[in-house]
C-alpha positions in Angstrom: -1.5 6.9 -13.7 -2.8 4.8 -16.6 -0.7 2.2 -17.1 -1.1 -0.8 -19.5 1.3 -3.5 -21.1 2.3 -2.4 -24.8 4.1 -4.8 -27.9 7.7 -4.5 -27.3 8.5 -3.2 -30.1 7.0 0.3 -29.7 9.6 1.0 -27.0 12.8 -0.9 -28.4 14.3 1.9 -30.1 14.1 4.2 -27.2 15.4 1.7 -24.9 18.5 0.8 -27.5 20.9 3.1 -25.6 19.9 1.7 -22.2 20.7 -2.0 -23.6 24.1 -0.6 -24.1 24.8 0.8 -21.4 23.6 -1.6 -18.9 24.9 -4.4 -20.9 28.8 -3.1 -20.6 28.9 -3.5 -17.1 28.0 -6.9 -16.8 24.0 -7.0 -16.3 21.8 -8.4 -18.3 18.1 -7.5 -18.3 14.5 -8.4 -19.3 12.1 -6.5 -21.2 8.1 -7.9 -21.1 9.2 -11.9 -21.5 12.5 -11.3 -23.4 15.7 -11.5 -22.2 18.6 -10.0 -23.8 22.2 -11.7 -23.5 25.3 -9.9 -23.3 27.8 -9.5 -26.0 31.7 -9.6 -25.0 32.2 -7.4 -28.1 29.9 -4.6 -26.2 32.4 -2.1 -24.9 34.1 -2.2 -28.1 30.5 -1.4 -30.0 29.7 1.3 -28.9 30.2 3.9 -31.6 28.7 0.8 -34.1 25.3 1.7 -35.2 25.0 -1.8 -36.2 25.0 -2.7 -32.3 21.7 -1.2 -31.7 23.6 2.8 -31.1 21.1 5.7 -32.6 23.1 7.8 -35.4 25.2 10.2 -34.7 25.3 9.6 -31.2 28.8 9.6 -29.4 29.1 7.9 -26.3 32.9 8.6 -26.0 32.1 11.8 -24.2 30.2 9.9 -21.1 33.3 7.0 -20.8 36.2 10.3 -20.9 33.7 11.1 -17.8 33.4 7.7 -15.8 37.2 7.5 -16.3 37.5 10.8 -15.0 35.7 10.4 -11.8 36.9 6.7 -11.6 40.8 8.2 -11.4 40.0 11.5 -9.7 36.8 11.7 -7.6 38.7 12.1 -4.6 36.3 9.7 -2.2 37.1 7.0 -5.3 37.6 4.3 -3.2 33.8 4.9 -2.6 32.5 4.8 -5.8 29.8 2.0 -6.6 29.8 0.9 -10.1 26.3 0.3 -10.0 24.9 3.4 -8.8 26.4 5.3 -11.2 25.2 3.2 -14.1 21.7 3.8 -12.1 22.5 7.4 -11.8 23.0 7.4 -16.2 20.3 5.8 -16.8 18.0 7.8 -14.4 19.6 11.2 -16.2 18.5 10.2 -19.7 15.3 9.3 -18.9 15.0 12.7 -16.4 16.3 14.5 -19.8 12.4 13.8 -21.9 10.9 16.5 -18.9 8.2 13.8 -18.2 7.1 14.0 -14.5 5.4 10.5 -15.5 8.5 8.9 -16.9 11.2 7.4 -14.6 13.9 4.8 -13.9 13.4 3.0 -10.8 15.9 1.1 -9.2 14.9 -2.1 -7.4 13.8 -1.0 -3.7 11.5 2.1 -5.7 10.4 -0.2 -8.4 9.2 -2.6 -5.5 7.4 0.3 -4.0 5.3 0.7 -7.5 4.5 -2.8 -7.1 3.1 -2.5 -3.5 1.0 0.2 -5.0 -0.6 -1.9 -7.9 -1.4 -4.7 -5.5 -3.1 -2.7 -3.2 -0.9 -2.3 -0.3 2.0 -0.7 1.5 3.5 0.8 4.6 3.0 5.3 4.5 0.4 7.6 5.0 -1.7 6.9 2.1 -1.8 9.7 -0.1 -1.3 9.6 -4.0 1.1 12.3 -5.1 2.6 13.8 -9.1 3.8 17.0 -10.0 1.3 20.0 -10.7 3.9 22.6 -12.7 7.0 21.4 -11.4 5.5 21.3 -7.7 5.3 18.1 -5.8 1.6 17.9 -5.5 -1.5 16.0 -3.6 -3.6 14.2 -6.0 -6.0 12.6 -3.2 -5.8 11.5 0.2 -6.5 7.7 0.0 -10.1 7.1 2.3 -9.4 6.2 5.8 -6.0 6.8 5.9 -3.9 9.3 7.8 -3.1 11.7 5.1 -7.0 11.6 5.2 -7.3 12.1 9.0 -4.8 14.7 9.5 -6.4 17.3 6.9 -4.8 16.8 3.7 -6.2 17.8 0.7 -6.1 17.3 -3.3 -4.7 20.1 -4.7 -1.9 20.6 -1.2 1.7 21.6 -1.8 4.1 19.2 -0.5 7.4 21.9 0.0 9.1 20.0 2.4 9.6 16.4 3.6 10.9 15.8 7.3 13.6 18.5 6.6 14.0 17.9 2.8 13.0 20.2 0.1 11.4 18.7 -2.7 12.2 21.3 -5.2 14.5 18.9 -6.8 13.1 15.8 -5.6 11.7 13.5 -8.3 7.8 11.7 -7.5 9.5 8.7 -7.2 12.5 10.1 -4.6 9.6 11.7 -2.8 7.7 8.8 -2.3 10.9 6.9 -0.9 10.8 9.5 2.0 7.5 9.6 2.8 7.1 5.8 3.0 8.1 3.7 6.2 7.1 1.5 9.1 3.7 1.2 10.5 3.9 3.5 13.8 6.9 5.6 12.4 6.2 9.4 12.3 6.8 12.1 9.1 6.5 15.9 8.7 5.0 17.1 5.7 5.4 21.0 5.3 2.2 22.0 3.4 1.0 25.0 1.2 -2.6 25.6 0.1 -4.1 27.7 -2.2 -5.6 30.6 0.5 -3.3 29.8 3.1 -1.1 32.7 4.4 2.0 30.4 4.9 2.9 26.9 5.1 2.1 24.3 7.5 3.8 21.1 8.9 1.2 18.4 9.0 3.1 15.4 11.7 1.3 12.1 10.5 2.0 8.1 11.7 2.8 6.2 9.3 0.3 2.8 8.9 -0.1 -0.3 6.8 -2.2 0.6 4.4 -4.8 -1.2 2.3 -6.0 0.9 -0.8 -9.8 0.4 -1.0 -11.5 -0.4 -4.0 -15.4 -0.1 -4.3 -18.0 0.1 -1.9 -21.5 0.9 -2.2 -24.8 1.9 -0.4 -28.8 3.0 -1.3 -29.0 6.4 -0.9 -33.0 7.3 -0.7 -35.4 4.4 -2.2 -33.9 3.8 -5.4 -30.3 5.6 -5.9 -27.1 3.6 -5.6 -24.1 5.7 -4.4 -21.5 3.5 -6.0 -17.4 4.8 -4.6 -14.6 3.6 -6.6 -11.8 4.4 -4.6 -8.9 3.1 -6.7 -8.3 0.9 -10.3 -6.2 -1.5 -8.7 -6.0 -5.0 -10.5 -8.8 -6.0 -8.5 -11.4 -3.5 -9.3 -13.2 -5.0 -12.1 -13.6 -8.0 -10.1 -15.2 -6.0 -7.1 -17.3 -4.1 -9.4 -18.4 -7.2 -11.0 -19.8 -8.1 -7.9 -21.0 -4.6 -6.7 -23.2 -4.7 -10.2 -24.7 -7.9 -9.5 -25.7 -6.7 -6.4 -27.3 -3.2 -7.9 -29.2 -5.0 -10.2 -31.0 -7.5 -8.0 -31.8 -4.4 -5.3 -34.2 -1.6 -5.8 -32.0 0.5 -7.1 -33.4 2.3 -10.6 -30.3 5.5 -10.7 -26.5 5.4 -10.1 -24.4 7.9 -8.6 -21.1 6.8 -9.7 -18.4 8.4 -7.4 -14.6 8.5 -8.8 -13.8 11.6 -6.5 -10.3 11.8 -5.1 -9.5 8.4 -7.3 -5.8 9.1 -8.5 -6.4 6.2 -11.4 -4.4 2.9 -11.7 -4.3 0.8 -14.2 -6.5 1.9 -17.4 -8.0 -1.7 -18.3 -9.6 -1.6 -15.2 -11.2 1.7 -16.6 -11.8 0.0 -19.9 -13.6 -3.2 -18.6 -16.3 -0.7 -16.3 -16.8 1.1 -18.8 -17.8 -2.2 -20.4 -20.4 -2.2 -18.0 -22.3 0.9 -19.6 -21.4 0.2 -23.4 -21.6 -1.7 -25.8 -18.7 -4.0 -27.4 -16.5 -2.0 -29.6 -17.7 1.3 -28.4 -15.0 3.9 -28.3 -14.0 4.8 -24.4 -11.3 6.8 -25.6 -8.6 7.7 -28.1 -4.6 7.8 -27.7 -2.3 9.5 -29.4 1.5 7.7 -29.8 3.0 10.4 -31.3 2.7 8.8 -34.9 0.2 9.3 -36.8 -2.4 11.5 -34.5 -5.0 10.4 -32.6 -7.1 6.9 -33.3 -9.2 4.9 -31.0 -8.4 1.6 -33.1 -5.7 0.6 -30.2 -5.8 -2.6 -27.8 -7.0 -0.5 -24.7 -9.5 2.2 -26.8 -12.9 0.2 -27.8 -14.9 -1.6 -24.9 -13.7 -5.3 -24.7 -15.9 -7.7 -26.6 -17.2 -9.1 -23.0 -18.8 -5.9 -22.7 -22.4 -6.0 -21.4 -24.0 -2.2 -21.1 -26.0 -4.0 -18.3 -26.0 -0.5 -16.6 -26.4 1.6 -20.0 -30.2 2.2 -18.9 -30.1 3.1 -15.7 -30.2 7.1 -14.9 -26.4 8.3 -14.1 -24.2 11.1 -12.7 -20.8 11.1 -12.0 -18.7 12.6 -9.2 -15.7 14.7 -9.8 -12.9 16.4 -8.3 -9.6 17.5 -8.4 -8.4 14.3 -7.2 -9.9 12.8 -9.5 -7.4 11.5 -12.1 -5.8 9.0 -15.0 -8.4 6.4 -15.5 -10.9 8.2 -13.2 -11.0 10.9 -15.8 -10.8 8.3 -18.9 -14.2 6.3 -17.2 -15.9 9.5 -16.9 -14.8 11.7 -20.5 -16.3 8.3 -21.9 -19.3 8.2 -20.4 -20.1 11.7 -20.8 -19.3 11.9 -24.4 -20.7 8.5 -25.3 -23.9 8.6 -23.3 -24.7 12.4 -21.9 -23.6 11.3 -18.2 -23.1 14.5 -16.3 -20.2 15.4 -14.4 -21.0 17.0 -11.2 -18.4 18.6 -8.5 -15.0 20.1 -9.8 -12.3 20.1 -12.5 -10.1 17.1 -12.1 -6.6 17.0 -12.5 -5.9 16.6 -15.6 -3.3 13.6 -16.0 -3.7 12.7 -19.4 -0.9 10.3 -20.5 -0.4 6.3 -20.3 2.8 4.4 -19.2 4.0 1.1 -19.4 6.5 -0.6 -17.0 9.7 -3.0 -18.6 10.9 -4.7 -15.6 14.5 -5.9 -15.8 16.3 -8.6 -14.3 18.0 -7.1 -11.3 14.8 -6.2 -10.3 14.4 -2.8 -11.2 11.9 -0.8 -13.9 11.5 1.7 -17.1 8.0 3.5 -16.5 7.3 5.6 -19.3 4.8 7.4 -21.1 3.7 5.5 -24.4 0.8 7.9 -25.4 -1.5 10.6 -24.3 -5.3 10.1 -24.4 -8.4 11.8 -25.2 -12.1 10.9 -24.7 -14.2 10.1 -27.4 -14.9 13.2 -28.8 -11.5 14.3 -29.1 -10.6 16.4 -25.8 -7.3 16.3 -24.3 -6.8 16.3 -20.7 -3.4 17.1 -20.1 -3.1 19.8 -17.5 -6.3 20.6 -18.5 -8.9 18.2 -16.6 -12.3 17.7 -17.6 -14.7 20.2 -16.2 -17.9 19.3 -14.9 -21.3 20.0 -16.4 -22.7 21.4 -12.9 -20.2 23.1 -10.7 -20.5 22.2 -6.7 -18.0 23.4 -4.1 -17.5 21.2 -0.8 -16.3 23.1 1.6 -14.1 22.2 4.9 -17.0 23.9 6.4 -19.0 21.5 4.8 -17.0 18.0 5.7 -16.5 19.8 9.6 -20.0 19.5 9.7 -21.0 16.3 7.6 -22.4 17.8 4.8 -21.8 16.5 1.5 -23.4 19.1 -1.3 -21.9 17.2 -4.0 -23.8 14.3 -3.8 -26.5 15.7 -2.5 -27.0 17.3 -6.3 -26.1 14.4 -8.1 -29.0 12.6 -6.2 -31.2 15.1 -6.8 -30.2 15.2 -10.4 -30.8 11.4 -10.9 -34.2 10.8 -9.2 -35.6 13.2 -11.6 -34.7 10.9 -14.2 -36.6 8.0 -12.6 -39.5 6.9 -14.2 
């Protein structure tokens, strides 16, 4: 997921219909810093385009409904107000077909928040929809999605005894979260698998890793990112420092099985490879085509290319996604980097959050990117420039043929 903070004012008109709505039942909310007060006159606005109401849309249809069920449902003594207002506004964003779009209600829009900071109570496995199919992106290293076999690519078809067929990402991940020590069945389906599997896994408290780093040889530095959390730029900042002052002449820049985060974090590493102003990638709003003139696009004028001469190759994979796949289509189409391993997975679309006041969120999908050169990634991926397989074989036995190209590759390039 890319995510980034956008002006206000580039959402406001879808968001109209949502003020209206949530306003008429007594809740007020927040979008970025503002906060919007309610009108008494509300209910009686809401055929009047002058209160904010698109043109020619009728609301009367949805009230005839929420009288209906209010006078007949036949559990109506039930009935939470609240919910169902929840419930609307969850259908009309649900209606754009976005997998990456989504209302979230408090306790969900709490569990995004957990992820951004680095930390929550599951298994630890990133997760989005692959052609309407709830779908691993990665396995999180060291976690117990890791441990117990998952996979990026897997087939999530059932959780404990719940189909996900109509489950959104965000409903899914509700399930599969819980207390440290708790147990949940996953029923998996891969690719060259006869039939499914049901994969028990403990649940922990898990800490999403960041960077590491270690000399591989006399003068490679196998550089992991394993997440772009809001603390990444600051680890790499360190983990740079630390490069240059070592022997290290090469990198071997790692972003497999990285499911992305938040895409400044992309923009300021690649910061560390180019030049200010240098275009890491372009976005497209929907306007007026694609430009690379937007906050997020150019390297930020801090930028320092400190790395820019140092032989590189990146890893990929089909976990690999969101800003792991914006970092890498810039460095490859700005500087030749190679891409070595497999196709990633191809999540090529930016979101933004509006948090409201009752605590929960609007995430949704502002633009869609492309690297420098122009190439969408949507469902597409990027594809790397030399193809390596690894293998369960290969991880049963320790072996890891991806990097052991992309070393190979670099220390040629060592003068």
């Amino acid at each position: 997921m890319g995510l980034k903070n956008i002006p206000l004012k580039k959402i406001f008109e879808f968001a109209a219909a949502i003020v209206i709505i949530a306003a008429v039942f007594g809740s007020g909310f927040v979008m970025g810093q503002r906060t919007y007060p309610l009108e008494p006159t509300t209910f009686f606005g809401l055929l009047d385009i002058g209160k904010g109401q698109p043109e020619n849309v009728d609301f009367g249809q949805f009230w005839q409904i929420w009288a209906s069920i209010k006078a007949n449902y036949v559990d109506r003594g039930k009935l939470d107000s609240q919910n169902m207002v929840y419930g609307a506004i969850s259908g009309l964003v649900n209606s754009l077909g976005d997998p990456y779009s989504a209302f979230l209600k408090p306790q969900q829009a709490k569990i995004f928040t957990e992820d951004v900071q680095g930390w929550f109570g599951g298994v630890g496995i990133e997760i989005g929809q692959r052609q309407g199919v709830l779908t691993v992106i990665s396995p999180l290293e060291g976690t117990p999605a890791q441990r117990a076999g998952l996979k990026p690519g897997d087939k999530i078809l059932k959780i404990d005894k719940t189909e996900t067929r109509n489950l959104t990402t965000d409903e899914a991940v509700l399930l599969i979260r819980g207390p440290a020590g708790t147990e949940v069945v996953l029923n998996i389906w891969r690719e060259d698998w006869p039939e499914p599997k049901d994969f028990k896994i403990i649940r922990e408290n898990i800490i999403i890793p960041v960077i590491e780093w270690k000399m591989v040889g006399e003068n490679v530095a196998h550089v992991r990112i394993f997440s772009f959390t809001g603390q990444t730029d600051d680890r790499f900042r360190q983990a740079a420092g630390e490069i240059l002052n070592s022997s290290a002449r090469a990198l071997v820049l790692d972003l497999r099985n990285n499911p992305g985060g938040y895409l400044d974090q992309a923009v300021k590493l690649a910061g560390w490879f180019l030049e200010p102003g240098e275009v890491v990638l372009m976005e497209d709003d929907g306007s007026n085509g694609p430009k690379d003139d937007c906050d997020d696009c150019r390297a930020y004028k801090d930028a320092n290319a400190r790395l820019a001469d140092f032989p590189a190759v990146i890893l990929i994979n089909n976990g690999s996604a969101s800003a792991s796949e914006i970092l890498a289509g810039a460095l490859r189409d700005q500087l030749g980097i190679k891409l070595v391993g497999e196709k990633t997975f191809g999540k090529g679309s930016v979101q933004t959050m509006e948090n409201f006041r009752d605590g929960s969120s609007l995430k949704i999908t502002v633009a869609k990117w492309l690297t420098p050169k122009g190439q969408s990634i949507t469902e597409e991926g990027l594809e790397p420039d030399v193809a390596v397989k690894l293998t369960d074989e290969d991880a049963k036995a320790g072996r890891d043929p991806q990097l052991d190209k992309a070393i190979e590759m670099v220390q040629k390039s060592v003068l």
